[in-house]
N, C-alpha and C positions, 0 to 999 in steps of 0.2 A: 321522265316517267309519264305512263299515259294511265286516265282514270274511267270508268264508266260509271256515268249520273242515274237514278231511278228509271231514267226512261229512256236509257239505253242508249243515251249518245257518251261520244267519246272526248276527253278532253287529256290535253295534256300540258305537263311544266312548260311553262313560256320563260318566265323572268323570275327573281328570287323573290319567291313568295307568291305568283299568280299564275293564275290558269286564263287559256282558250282554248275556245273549242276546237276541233278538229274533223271528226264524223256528226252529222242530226240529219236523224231521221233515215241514216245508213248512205248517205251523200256528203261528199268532201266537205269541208269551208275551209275556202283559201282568205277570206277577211274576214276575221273576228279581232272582236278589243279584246286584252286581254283583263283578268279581273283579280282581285284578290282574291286567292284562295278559300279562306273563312267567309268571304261574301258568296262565292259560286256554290259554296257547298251548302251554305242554310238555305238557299232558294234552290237550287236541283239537284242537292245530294239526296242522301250520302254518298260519296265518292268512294269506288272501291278499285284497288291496280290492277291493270288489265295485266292478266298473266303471258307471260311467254306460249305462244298457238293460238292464245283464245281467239274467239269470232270476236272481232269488235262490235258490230254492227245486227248482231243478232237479237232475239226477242228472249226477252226476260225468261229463265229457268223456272222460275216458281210457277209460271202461269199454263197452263193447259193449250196449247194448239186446237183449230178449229179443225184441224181434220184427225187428232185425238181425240174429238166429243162427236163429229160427226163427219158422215162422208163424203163424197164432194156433192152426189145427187142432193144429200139433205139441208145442204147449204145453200143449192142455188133453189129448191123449193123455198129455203126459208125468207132468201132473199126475194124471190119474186112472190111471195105472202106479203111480206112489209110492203113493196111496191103499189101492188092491185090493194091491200089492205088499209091502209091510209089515205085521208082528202089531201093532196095534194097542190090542189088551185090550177093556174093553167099550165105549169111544167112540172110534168111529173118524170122523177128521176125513172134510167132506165134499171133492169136487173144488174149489169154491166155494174152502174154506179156503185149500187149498194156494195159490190162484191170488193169491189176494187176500194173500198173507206172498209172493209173488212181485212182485206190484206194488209192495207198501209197499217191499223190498228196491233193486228198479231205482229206486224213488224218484218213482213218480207215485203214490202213496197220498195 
């Protein structure tokens, strides 16, 4: 049986009684330990059964999508604000950057 953790990675029954992971961060793992169940689940549960169709690798239902609150225009204004808008020091991240630690966040990276 396979489970999805809070933040959306996917694990599944290995051995009697433990889990490994399988999907993080919406990319395979072909080596994980596996773990005790009761142990995997107070540090990244709660663990719920991924149903027959579902998206494994998808971003959390409760949570609002960025192109739900705004548009694409208004995202890349907002990212290149945070850019020009903060000290930086001598590298400063490009608009690019932001956009893309915004994607991997909503969870389509």
């Amino acid at each position: 049986m396979k489970y999805i953790d809070r933040s959306g990675d996917t694990w599944e029954d290995s051995t009697s009684g433990t889990v490994r992971i399988v999907v993080m961060g919406g990319n395979p793992v072909t080596q994980a330990e596996s773990w005790p169940r009761e142990i995997a689940e107070e540090k990244w549960g709660p663990f719920r059964p991924v149903t027959a169709g579902e998206p494994q690798d998808d971003a959390c239902d409760e949570l609002p999508r960025v192109t739900d609150v705004m548009d694409r225009a208004t995202v890349f204004q907002s990212a290149h604000a945070l850019v020009a808008g903060l000290e930086w020091g001598e590298e400063k991240p490009s608009v690019y950057d932001v956009l893309q630690v915004a994607k991997w966040l909503e969870g389509d990276a």
